[in-house]
N, C-alpha and C positions, 0 to 999 in steps of 0.2 A: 700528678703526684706519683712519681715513678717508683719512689720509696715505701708508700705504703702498697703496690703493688709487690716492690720486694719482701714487704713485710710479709703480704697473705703467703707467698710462696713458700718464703724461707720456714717460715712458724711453721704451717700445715702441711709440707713438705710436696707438697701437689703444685702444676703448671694448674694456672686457670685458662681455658683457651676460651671460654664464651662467660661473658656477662653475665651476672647474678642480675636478674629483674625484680624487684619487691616494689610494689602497689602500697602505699601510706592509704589508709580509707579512715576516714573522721567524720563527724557529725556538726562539730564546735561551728556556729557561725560569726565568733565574737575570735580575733588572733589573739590566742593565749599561750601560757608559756608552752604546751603540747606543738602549735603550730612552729613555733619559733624553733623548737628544737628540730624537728622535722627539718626546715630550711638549715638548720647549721647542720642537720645529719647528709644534706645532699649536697651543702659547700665546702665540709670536707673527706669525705667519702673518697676512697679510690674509683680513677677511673675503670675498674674493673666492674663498679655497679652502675647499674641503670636505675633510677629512682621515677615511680608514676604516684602521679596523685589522683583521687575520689574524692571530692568534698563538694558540699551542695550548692549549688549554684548560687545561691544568696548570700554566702559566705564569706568572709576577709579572706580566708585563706586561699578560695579561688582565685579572687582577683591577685591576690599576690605571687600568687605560685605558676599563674601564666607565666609561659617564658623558660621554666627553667626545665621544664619534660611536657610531654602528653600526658596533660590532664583531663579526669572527665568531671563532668558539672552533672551533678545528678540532681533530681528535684524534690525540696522539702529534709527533714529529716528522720524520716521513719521508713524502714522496711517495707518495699512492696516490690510486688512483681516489674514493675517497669522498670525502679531503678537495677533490680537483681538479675535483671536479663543486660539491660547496660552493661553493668561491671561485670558479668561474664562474658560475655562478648570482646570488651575490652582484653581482658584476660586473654583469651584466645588472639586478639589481633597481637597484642605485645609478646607473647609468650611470658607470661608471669609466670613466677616460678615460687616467692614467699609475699605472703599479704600481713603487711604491719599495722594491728590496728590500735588509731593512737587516740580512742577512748571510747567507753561504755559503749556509747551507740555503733560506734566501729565494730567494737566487738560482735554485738550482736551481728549487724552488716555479715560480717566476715565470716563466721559460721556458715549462715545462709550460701555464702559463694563457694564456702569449701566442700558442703552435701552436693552442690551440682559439680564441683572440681576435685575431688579428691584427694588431685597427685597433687595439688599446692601445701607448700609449709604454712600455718598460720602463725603468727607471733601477737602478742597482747600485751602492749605496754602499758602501765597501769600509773599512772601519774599522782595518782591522791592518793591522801593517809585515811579516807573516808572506812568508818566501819561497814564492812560490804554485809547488806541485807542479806538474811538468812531466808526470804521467802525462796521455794521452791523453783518458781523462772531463774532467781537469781546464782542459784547453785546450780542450774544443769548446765547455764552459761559457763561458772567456774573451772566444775570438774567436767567438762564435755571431754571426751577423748579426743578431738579433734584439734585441740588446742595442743600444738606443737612446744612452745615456748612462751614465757612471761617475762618480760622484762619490766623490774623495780628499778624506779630510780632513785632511791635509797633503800639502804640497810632497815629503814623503820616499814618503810610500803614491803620490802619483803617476806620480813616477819609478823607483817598482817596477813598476807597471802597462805604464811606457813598456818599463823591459828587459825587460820580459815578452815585449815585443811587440803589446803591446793598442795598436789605433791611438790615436794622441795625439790628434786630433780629437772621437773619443769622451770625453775625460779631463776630467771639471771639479776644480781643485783651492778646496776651498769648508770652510774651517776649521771644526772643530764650536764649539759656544758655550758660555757659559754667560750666566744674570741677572748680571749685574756689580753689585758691592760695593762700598762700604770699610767698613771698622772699624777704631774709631776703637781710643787705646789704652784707656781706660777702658773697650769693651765686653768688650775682650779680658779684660783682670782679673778684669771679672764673670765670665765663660765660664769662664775657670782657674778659680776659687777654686770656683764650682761644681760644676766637675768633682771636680777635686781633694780637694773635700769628701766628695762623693760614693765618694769611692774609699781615705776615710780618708789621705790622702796629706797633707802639708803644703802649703798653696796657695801657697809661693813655691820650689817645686821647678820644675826646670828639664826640661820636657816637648818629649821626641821623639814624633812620632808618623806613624800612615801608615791610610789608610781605604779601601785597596779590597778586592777578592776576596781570597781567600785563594786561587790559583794559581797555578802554576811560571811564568806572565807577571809575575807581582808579585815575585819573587823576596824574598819574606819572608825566610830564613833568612841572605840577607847581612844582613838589617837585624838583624836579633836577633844575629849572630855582630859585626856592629859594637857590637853596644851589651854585649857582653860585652866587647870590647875596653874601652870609654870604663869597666867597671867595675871593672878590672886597672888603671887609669890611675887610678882613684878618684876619677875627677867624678860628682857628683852628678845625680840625671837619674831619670827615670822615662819608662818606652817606654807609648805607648796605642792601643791598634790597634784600630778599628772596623772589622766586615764579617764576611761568613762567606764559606763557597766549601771546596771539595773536602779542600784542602791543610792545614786549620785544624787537626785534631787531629795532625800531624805536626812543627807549627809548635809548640803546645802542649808537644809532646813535647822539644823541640831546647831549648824554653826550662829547662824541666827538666832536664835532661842538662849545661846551659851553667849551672844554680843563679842565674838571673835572675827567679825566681818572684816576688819580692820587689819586680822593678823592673820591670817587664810586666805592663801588664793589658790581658784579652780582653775588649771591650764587647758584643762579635755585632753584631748587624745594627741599624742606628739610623735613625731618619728624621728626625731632628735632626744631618744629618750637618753643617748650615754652626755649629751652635756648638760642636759635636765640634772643627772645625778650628780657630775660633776660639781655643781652649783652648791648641793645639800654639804653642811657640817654636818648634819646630823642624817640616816638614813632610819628609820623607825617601820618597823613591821610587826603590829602587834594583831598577826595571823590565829584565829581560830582554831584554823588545821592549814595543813602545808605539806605537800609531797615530800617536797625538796628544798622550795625559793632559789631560782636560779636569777631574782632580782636583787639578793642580798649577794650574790656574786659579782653580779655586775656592779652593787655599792663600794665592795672592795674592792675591786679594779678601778672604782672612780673615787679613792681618796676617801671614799664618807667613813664616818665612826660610826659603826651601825649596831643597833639593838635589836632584841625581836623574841617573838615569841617562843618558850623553851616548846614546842607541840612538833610533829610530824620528824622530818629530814632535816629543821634548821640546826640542831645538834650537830650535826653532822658538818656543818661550815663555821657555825660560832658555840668556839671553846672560851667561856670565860677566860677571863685573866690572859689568852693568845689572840684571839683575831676578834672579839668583840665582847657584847652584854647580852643574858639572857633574862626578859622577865617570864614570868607566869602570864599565860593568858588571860583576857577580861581584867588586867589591872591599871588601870590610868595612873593610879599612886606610885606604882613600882614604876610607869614609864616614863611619868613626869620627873622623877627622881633622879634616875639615870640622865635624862635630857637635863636637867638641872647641871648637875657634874659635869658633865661632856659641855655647857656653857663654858665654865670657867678654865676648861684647858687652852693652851697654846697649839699644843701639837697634838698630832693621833699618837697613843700612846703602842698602839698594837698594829699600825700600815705595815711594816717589813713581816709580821710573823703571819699576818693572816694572808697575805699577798702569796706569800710561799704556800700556804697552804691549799689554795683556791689552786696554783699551778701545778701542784702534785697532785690534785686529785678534781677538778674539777675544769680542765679543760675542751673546746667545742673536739678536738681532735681524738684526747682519750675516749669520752661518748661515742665518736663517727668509730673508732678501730674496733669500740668495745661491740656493736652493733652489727659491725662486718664481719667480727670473729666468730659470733652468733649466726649470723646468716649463712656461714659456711661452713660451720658445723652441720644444723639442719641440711643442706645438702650431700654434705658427707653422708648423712646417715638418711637414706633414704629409706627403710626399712620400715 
């Protein structure tokens, strides 16, 4: 990517002669959106960085992230001396230079390696809209002097960092990304009738669907208690949920209990999740809390008319009345409602305005330059 080399150059007005190295350290052993960004921050990254990963040996994101740098597998997910002599060591073999830690436990991790490393920049990207506990541990974590940098990934996580009290100078707000799409509608058809086939269903059935975890963050059981609603109202419809996570056999259960067996289907965990989405007319995310949702990004690059929750960063991608629907959280009423309406259309009334929208501002590239920009700032200012 010769371009974005010219980009660091021209912008910051410096020759880079040696490689920025930054260490990604994470704890997550379930691939969530954290991890995925990570991999879209090292596939498109200039080659001017070197990207290393830390994550625990038991982890997806190990097994995934072989291959594409030296990675180290540390054991378990909690601080201790073995793994903290690892990833110093590591450190020193690679010449680290910024450690990106891309969540809570990272965080903490990361500190621990900066008391024995000093001269490293730390960086603390902060993925959720979670209100950060005011207990004592949790604030000396916040304001530690040692934390160089924060990266939001929206405008809403940043202005939680600000009432936190986390100096605003520290604060980068730097959107997470995605590969950007379109589908056309004829791929979409194919996708449907595919799936649809696959699932014994009628391929001109009218599909809801939603693809993340299975966690009290994804509030699954509004969606299944709406789509018991839309089946008392007697629209036609079938729910398709890809993903696994904690919550799934409870979910399972609710479905049964509400007699939706019929009109629900569990996929588990897919790696074909963009023609998964493609499939859906409808993409529904009725989210608790939400950093970002870089899954309703990928809905609109896949064609879906997508609803979701007004809480966290979703604001920030669906503007009523432009690129999609906003309910209130915990409302089946409000979601069935919405999903009723988006039945009886033909066409997406909103694909061209939120398409453009997700391209201006929520690109895997703008994320990778906006990150890069960050990391050589920090080394500009080595002081």
């Amino acid at each position: 990517m010769a371009y974005l080399r010219q980009w660091f150059e021209g912008f910051f007005g410096v020759s880079l002669v040696d490689k920025i190295r930054v260490l990604h350290i994470g704890d997550e052993l379930n691939w969530r959106g954290g991890e995925n960004q990570v991999q879209l921050l090292m596939d498109h990254s200039s080659d001017k960085i070197d990207h290393y990963i830390a994550y625990p040996k038991s982890s997806r994101g190990f097994k995934r992230f072989t291959g594409y740098q030296d990675i180290l597998g540390f054991f378990g997910r909690r601080l201790n001396g073995n793994n903290l002599i690892q990833i110093t060591r590591f450190c020193s073999k690679h010449k680290i230079q910024i450690l990106d830690a891309q969540s809570s436990g990272g965080h903490s991790i990361a500190l621990a390696v900066k008391l024995l490393m000093p001269s490293l920049k730390l960086v603390v990207h902060r993925r959720v809209d979670n209100v950060i506990q005011k207990r004592w541990r949790t604030k000396r974590k916040y304001f530690h002097k040692n934390v160089d940098a924060y990266v939001a990934i929206s405008k809403k996580i940043k202005n939680i960092l600000i009432d936190y009290g986390v100096d605003a100078k520290k604060i980068h707000a730097i959107h997470s990304g995605v590969e950007l799409y379109e589908t056309s509608a004829q791929e979409k058809k194919s996708c449907k009738e595919k799936l649809l086939s696959s699932l014994g269903v009628p391929t001109d059935t009218f599909v809801i669907g939603n693809a993340s975890a299975f966690t009290s963050q994804k509030d699954y059981p509004t969606l299944i208690r709406s789509l018991a609603i839309l089946k008392d109202r007697n629209i036609s419809f079938v729910g398709v949920f890809a993903g696994d996570g904690s919550d799934i056999e409870s979910c399972k259960n609710l479905v049964k209990e509400l007699g939706l067996s019929k009109q629900i289907y569990f996929l588990g965990y897919r790696n074909d999740i963009k023609d998964v989405l493609k499939s859906f007319d409808v993409l529904a995310v009725p989210s608790a809390n939400e950093g970002l949702g870089t899954l309703i990004i990928d809905g609109i690059c896949a064609g879906c008319k997508v609803v979701a929750s007004n809480v966290g960063g979703i604001p920030e991608i669906i503007i009523p009345g432009k690129t999609g629907w906003l309910i209130e959280p915990h409302s089946p009423e409000q979601l069935a409602d919405v999903c009723e309406e988006r039945s009886s259309e033909s066409q997406h009334p909103y694909a061209e305005p939120a398409i453009d929208h997700v391209k201006r501002n929520f690109s895997a590239i703008h994320m990778a330059n906006g990150n890069a920009a960050l990391y050589l700032e920090l080394l500009r200012n080595r002081g």
